[in-house]
FIKOLZA-1660 file (N, C-alpha, C; in steps of 0.1 Angstrom, whole numbers, plus 5000, padded with zeros to 4 digits):
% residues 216
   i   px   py   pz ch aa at
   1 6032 8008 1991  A  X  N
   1 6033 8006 2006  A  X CA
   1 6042 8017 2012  A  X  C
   2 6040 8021 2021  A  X  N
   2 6044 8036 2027  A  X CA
   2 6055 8027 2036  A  X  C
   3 6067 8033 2032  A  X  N
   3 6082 8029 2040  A  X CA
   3 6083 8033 2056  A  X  C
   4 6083 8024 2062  A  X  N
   4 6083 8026 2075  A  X CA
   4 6099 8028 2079  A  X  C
   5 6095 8038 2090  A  X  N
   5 6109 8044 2095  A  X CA
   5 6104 8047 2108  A  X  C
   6 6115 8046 2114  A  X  N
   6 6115 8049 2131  A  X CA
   6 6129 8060 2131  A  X  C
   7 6130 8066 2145  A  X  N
   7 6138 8074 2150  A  X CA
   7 6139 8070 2160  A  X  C
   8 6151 8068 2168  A  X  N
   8 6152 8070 2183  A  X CA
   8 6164 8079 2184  A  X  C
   9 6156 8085 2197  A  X  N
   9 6168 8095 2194  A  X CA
   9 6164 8098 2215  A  X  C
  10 6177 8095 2222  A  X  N
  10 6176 8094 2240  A  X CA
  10 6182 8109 2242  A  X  C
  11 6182 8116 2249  A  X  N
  11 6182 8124 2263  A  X CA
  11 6188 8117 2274  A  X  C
  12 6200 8113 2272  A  X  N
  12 6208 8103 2287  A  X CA
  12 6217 8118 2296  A  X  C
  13 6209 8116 2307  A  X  N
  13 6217 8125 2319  A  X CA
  13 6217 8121 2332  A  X  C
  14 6220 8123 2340  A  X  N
  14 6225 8122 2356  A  X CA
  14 6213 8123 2358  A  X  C
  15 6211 8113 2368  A  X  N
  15 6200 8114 2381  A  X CA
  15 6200 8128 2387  A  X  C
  16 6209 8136 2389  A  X  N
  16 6210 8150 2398  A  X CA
  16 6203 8158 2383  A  X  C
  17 6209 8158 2376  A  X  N
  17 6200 8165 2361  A  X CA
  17 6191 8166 2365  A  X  C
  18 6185 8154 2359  A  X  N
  18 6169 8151 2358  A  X CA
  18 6162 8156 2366  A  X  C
  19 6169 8151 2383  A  X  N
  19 6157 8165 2390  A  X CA
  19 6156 8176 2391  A  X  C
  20 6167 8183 2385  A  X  N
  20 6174 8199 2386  A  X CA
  20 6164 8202 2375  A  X  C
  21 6164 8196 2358  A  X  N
  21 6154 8206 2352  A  X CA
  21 6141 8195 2346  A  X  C
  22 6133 8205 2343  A  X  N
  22 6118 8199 2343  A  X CA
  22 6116 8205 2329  A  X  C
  23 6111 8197 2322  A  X  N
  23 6110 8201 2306  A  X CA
  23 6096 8200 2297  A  X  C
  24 6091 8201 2307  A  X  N
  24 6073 8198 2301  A  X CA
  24 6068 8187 2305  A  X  C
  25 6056 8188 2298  A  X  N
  25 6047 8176 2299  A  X CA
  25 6052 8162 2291  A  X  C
  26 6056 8168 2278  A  X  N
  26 6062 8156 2268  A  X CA
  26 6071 8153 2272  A  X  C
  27 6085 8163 2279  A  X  N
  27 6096 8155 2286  A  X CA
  27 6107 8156 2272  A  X  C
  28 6118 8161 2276  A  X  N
  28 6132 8163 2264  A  X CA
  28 6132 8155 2254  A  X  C
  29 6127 8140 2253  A  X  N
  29 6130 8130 2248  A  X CA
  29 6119 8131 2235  A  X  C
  30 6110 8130 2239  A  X  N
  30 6098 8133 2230  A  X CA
  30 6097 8151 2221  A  X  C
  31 6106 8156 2226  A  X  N
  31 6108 8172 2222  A  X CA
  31 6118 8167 2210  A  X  C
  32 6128 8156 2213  A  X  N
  32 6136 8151 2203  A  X CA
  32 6131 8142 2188  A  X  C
  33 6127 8137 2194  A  X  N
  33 6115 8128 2190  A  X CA
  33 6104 8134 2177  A  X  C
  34 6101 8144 2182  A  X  N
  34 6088 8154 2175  A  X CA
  34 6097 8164 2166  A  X  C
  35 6113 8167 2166  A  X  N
  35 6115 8179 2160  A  X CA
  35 6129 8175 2153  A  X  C
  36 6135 8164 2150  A  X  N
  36 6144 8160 2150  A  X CA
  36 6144 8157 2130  A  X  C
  37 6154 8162 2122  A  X  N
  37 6150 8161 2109  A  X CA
  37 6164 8149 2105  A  X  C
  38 6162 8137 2103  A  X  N
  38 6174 8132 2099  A  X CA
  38 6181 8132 2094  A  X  C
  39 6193 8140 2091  A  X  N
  39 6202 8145 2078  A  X CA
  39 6206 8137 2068  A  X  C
  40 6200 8137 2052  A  X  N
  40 6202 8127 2040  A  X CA
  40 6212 8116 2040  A  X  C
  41 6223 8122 2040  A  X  N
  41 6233 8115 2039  A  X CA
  41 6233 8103 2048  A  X  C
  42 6238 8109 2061  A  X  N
  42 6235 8103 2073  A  X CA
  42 6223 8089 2070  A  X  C
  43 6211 8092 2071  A  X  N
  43 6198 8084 2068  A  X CA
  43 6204 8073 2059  A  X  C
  44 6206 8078 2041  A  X  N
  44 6204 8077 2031  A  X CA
  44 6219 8057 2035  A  X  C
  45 6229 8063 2047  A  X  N
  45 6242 8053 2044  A  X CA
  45 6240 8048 2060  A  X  C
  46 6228 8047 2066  A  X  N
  46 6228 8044 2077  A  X CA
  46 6235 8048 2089  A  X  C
  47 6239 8060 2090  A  X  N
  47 6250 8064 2104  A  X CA
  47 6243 8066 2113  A  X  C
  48 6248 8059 2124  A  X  N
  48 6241 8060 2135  A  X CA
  48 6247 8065 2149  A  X  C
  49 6245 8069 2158  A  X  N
  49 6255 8066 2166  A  X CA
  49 6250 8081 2179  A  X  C
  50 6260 8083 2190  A  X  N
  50 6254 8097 2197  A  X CA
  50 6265 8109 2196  A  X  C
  51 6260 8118 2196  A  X  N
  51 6267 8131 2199  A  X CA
  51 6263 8134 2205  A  X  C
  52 6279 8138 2215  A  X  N
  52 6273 8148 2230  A  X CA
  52 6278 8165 2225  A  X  C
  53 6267 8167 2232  A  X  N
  53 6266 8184 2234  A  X CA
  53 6265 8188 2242  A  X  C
  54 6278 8198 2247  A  X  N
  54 6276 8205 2259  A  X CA
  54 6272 8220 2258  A  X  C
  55 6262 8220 2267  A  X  N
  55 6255 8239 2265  A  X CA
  55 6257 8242 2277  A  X  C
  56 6249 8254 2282  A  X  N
  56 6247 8262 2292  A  X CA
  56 6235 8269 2293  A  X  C
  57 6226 8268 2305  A  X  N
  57 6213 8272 2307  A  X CA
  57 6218 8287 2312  A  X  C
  58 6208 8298 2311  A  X  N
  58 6206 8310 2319  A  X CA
  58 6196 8311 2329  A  X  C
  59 6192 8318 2339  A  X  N
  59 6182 8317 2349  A  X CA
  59 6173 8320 2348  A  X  C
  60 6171 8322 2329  A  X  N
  60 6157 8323 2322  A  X CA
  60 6155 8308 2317  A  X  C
  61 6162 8300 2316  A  X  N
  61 6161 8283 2309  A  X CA
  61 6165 8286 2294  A  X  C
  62 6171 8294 2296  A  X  N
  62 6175 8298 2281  A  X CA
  62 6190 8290 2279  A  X  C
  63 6188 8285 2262  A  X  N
  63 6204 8279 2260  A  X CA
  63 6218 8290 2258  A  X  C
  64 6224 8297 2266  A  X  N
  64 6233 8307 2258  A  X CA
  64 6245 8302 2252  A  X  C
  65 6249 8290 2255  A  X  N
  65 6263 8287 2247  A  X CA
  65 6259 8269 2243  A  X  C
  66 6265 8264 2239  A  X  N
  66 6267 8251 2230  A  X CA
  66 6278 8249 2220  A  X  C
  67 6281 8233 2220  A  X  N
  67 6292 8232 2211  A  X CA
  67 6288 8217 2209  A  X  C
  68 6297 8212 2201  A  X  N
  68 6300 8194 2204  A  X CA
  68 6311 8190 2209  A  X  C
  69 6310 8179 2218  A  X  N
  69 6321 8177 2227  A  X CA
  69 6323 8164 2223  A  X  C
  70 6316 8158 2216  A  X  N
  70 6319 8148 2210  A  X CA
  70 6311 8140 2197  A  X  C
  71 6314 8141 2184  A  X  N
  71 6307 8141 2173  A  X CA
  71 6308 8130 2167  A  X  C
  72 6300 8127 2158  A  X  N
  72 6303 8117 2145  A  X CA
  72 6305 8122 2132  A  X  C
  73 6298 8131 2126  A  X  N
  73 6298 8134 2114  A  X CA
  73 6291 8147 2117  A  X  C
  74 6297 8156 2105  A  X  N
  74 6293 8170 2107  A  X CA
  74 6276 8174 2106  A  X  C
  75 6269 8166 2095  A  X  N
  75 6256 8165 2096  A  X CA
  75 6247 8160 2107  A  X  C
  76 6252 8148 2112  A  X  N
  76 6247 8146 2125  A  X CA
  76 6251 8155 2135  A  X  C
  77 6262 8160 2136  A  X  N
  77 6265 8170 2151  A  X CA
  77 6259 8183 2147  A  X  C
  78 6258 8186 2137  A  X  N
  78 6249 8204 2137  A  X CA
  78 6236 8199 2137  A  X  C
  79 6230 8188 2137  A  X  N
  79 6215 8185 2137  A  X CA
  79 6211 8182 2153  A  X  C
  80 6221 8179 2162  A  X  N
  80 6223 8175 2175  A  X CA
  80 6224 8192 2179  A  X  C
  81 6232 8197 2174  A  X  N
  81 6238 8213 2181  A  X CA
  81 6220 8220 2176  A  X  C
  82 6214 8221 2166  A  X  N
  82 6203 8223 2165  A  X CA
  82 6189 8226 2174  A  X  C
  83 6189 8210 2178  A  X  N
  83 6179 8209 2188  A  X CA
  83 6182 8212 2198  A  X  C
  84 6193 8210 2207  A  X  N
  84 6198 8214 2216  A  X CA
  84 6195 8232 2213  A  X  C
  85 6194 8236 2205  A  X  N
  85 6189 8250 2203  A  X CA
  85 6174 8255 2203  A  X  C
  86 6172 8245 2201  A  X  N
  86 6158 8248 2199  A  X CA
  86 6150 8246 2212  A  X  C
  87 6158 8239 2222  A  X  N
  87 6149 8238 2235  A  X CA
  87 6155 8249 2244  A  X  C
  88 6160 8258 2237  A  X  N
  88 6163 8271 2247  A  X CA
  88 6150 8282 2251  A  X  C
  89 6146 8278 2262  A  X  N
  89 6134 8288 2266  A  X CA
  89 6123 8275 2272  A  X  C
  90 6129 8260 2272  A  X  N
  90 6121 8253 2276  A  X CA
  90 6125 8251 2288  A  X  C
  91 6133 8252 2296  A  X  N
  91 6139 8248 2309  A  X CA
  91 6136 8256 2321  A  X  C
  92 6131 8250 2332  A  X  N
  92 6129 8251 2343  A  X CA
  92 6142 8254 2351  A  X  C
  93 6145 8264 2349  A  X  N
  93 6158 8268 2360  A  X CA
  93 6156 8269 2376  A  X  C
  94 6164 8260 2382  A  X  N
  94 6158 8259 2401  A  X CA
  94 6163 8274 2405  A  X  C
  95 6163 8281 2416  A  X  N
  95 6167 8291 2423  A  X CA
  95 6186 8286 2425  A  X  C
  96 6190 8291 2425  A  X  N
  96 6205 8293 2431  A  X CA
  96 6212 8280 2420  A  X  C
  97 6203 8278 2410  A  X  N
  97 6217 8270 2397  A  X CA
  97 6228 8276 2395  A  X  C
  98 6240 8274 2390  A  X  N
  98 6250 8278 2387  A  X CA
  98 6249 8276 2374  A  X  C
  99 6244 8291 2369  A  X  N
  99 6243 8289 2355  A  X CA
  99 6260 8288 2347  A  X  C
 100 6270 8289 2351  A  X  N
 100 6286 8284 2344  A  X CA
 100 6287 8269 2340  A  X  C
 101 6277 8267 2348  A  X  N
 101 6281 8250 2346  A  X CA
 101 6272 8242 2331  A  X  C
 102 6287 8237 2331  A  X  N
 102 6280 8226 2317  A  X CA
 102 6273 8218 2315  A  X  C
 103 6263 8214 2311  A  X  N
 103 6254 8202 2311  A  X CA
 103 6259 8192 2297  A  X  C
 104 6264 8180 2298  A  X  N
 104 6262 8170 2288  A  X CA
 104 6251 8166 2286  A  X  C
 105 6244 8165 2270  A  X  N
 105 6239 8158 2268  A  X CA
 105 6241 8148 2258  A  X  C
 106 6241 8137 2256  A  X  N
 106 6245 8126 2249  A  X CA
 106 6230 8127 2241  A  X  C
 107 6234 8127 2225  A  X  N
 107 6218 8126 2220  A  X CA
 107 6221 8114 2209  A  X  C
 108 6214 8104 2209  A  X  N
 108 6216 8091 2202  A  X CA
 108 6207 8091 2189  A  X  C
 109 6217 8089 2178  A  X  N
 109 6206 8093 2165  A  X CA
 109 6207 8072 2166  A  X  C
 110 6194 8066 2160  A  X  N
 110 6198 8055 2156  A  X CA
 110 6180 8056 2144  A  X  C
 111 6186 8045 2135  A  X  N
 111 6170 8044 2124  A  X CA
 111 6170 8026 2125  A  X  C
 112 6160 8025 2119  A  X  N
 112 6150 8017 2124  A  X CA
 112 6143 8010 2112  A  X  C
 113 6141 8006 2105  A  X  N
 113 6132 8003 2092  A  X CA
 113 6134 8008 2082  A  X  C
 114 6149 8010 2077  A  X  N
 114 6156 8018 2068  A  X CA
 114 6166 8007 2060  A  X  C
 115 6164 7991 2062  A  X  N
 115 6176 7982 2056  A  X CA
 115 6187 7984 2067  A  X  C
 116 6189 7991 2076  A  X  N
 116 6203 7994 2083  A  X CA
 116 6206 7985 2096  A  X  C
 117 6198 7974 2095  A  X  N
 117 6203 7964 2103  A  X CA
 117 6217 7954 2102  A  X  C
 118 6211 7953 2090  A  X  N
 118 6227 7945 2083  A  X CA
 118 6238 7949 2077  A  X  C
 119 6238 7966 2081  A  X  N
 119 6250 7975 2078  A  X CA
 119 6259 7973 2085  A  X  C
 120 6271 7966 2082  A  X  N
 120 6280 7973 2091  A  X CA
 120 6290 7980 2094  A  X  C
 121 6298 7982 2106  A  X  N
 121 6305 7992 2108  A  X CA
 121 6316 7999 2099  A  X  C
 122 6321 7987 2090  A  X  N
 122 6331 7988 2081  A  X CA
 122 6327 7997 2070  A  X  C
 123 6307 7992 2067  A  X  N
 123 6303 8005 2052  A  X CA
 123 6304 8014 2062  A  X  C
 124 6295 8015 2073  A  X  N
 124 6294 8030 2077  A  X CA
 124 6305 8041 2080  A  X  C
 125 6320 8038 2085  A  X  N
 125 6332 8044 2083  A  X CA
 125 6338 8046 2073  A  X  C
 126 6334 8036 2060  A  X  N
 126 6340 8043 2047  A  X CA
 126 6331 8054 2042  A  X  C
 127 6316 8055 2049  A  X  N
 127 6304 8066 2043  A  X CA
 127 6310 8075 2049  A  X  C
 128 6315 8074 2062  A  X  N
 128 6319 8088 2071  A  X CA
 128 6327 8092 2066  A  X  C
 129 6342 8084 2061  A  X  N
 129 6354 8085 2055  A  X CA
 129 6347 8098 2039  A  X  C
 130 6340 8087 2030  A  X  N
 130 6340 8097 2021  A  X CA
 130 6334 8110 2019  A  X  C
 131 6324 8110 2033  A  X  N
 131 6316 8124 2033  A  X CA
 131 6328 8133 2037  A  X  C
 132 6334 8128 2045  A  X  N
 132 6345 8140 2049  A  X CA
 132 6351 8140 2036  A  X  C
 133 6357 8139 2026  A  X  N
 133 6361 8141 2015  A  X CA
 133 6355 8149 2009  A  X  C
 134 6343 8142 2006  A  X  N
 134 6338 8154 1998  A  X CA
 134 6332 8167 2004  A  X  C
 135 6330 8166 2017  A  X  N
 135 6331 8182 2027  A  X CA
 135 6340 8191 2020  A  X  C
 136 6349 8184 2017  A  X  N
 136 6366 8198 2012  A  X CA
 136 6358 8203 2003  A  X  C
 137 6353 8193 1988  A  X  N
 137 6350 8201 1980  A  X CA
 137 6338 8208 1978  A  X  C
 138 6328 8207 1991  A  X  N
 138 6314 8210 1990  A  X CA
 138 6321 8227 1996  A  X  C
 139 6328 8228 2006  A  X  N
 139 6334 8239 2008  A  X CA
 139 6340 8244 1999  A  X  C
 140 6348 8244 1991  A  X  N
 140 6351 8247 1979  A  X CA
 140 6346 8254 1971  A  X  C
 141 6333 8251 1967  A  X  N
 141 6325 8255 1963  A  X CA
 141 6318 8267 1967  A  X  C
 142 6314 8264 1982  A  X  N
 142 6306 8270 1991  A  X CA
 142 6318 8285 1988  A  X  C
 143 6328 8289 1990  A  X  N
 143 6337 8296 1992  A  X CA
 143 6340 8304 1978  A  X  C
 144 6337 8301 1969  A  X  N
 144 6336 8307 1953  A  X CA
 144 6326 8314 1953  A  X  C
 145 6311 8313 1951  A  X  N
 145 6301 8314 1950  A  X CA
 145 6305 8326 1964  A  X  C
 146 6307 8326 1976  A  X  N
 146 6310 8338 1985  A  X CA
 146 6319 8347 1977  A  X  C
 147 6327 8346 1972  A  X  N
 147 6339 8355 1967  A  X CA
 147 6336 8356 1950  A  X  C
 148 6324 8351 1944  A  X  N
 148 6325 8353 1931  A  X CA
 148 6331 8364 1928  A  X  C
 149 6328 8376 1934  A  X  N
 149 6333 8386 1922  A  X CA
 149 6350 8388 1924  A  X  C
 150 6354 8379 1930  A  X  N
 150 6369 8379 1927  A  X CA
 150 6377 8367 1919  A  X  C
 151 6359 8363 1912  A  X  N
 151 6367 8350 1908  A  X CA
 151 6372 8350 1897  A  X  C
 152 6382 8342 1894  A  X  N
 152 6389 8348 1872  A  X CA
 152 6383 8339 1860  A  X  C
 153 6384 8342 1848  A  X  N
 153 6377 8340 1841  A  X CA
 153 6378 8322 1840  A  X  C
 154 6367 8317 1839  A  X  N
 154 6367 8305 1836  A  X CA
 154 6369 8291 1848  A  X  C
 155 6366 8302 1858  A  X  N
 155 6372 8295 1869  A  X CA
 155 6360 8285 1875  A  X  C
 156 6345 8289 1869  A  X  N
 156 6330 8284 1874  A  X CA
 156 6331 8274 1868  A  X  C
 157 6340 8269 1854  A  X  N
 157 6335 8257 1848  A  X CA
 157 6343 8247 1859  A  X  C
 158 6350 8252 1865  A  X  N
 158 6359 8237 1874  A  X CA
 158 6349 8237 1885  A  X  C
 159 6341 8248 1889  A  X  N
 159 6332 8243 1905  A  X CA
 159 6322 8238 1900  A  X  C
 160 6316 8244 1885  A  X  N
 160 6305 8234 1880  A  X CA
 160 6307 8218 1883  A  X  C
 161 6322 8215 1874  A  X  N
 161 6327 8203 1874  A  X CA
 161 6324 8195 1890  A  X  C
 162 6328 8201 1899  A  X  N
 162 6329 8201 1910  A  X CA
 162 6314 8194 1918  A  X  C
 163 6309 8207 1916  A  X  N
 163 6290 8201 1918  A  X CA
 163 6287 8189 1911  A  X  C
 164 6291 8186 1899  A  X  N
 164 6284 8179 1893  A  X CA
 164 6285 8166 1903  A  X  C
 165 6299 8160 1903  A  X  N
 165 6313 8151 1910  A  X CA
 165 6301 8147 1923  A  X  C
 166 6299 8161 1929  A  X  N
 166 6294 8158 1945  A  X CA
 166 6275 8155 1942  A  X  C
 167 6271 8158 1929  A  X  N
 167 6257 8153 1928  A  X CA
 167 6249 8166 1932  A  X  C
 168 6257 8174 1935  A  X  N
 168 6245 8186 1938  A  X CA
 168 6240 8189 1925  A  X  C
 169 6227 8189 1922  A  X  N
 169 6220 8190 1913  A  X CA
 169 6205 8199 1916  A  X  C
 170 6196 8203 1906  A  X  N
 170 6186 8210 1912  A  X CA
 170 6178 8204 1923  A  X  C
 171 6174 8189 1919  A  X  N
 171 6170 8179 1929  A  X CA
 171 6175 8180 1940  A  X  C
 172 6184 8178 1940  A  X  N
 172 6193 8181 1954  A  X CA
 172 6193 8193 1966  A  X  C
 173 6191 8208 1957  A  X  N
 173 6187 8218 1960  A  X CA
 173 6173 8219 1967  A  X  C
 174 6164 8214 1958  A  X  N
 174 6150 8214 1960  A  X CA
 174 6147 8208 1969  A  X  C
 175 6156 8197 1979  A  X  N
 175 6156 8191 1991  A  X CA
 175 6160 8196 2001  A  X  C
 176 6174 8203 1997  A  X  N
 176 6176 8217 2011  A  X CA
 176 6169 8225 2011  A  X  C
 177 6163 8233 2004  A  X  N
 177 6149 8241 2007  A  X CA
 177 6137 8234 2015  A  X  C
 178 6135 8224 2010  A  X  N
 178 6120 8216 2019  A  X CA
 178 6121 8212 2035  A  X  C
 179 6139 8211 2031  A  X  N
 179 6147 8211 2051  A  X CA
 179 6141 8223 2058  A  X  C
 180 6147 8231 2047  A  X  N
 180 6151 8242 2054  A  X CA
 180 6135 8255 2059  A  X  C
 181 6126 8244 2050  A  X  N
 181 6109 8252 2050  A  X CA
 181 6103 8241 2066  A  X  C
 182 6108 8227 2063  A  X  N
 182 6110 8219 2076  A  X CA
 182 6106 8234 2090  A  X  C
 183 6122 8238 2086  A  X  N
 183 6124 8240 2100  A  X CA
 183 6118 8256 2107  A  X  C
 184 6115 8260 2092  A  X  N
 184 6107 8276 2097  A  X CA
 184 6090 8270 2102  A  X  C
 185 6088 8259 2101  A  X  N
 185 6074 8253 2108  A  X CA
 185 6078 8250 2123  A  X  C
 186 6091 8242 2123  A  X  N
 186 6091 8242 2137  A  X CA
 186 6096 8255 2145  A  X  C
 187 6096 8266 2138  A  X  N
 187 6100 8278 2144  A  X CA
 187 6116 8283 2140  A  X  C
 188 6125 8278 2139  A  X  N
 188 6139 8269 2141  A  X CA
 188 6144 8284 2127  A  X  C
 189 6141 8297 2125  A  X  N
 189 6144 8301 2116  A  X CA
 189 6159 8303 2113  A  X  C
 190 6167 8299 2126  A  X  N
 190 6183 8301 2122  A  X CA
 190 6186 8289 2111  A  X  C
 191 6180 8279 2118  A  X  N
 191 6188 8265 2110  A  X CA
 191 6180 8267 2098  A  X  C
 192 6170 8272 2093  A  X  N
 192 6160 8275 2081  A  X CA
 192 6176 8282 2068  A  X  C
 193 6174 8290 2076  A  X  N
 193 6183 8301 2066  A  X CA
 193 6197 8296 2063  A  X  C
 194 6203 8290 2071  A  X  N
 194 6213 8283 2072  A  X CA
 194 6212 8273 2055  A  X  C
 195 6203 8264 2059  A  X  N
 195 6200 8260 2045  A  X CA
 195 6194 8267 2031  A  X  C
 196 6189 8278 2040  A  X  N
 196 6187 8289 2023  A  X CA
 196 6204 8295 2019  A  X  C
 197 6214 8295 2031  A  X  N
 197 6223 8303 2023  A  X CA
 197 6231 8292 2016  A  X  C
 198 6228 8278 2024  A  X  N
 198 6234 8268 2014  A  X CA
 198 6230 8267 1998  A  X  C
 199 6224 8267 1998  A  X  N
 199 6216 8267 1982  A  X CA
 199 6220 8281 1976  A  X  C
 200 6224 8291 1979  A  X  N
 200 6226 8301 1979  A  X CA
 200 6241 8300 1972  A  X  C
 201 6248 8296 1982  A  X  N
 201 6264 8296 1980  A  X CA
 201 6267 8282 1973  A  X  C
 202 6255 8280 1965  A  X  N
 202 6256 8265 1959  A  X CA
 202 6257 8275 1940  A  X  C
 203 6254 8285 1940  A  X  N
 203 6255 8292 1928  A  X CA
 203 6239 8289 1921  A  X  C
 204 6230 8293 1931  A  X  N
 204 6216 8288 1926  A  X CA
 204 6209 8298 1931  A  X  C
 205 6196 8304 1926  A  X  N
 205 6186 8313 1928  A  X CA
 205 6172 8309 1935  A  X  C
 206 6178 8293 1938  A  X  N
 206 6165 8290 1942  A  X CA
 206 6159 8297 1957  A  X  C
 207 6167 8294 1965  A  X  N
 207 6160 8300 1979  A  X CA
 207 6166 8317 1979  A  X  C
 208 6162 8323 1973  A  X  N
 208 6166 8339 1971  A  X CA
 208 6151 8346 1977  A  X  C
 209 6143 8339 1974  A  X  N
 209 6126 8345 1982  A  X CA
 209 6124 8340 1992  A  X  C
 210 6126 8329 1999  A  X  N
 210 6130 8327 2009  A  X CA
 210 6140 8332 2019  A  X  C
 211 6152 8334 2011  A  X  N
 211 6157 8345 2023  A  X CA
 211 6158 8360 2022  A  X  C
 212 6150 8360 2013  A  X  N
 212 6143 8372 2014  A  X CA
 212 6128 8375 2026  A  X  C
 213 6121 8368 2028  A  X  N
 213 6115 8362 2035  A  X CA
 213 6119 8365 2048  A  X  C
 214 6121 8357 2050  A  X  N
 214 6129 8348 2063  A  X CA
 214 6140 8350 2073  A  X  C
 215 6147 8358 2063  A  X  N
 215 6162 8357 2063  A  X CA
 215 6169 8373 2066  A  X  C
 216 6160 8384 2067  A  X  N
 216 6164 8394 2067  A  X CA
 216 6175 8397 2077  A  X  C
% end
């Protein structure tokens, strides 16, 4: 029986917003909706919750700046900073906007048919707690594999150790690539590569044709 899952994921802005920009026929919400990839972790321990992201439109509807102004977890806020990227070139710019000005958007990750009703807040802050943990050493890692050739003899068996600890495994790999093939369908080639150089700086050859590819 095929596991049902839902996404909600809102577009909450000001009444003056809403009529200032015009976003298609499907409307921001459903742009979220359609292109939104739920990050493993995140999914896998139920985190739920919104990140706002402030950008800036140009007088083409183009996105030129963004950040997070208010996050939960680094997986969820670069997947929020993402789309929010991806809708750059969909926006209806009125005559005389002030393109300096910031727009909040509040983007609500929540799942749905995933067991995560009867999670609560207590597992989900020790999942956030220990992802941040092991961020240090996934960086760690990430930062060796950049500077290999300065690294000293015998120094790979402790970040092997290291990978093993955090579960990155080929498995594991072969799922950031499928993200990251995800996202060259929806066009999205920055956040694509992004995940090829993860696998990359993971000490692995798997996405090497791919960012060869892709990635030039």
């Amino acid at each position: 029986m095929k596991k049902l899952f839902t996404l909600c994921l809102l577009f909450c802005c000001s009444l003056a917003m809403a009529q200032q920009f015009k976003t298609g026929k499907s409307g921001f919400t459903n742009f979220l909706m359609e292109n939104t990839i739920y990050p493993q972790f995140s999914k896998d321990n139920c985190i739920q919750g919104t990140v706002n992201i402030s950008f800036k439109l140009n007088a083409q509807g183009k996105v030129y700046f963004s950040k997070v102004s208010k996050g939960i977890l680094s997986d969820l806020d670069e997947e929020a900073l993402r789309l929010v990227r991806m809708s750059s070139g969909k926006w209806q710019v009125p005559a005389g906007y002030d393109t300096t000005v910031s727009i909040i958007a509040p983007v609500n990750f929540k799942l749905s048919g995933y067991n995560c009703e009867g999670k609560s807040s207590e597992a989900m802050q020790e999942a956030i707690r220990n992802y941040q943990a092991e961020e240090g050493l996934t960086n760690s890692v990430i930062n060796f594999y950049k500077n290999i050739d300065q690294a000293k003899p015998g120094q790979e068996v402790q970040i092997i150790a290291i990978k093993n600890q955090l579960g990155i495994d080929d498995e594991y790999l072969d799922d950031r690539i499928k993200m990251g093939l995800k996202k060259i369908k929806q066009g999205d080639k920055q956040g694509a590569c992004e995940d090829f150089l993860f696998v990359k700086y993971m000490g692995s050859k798997k996405a090497d044709d791919y960012l060869a590819k892709y990635c030039k």
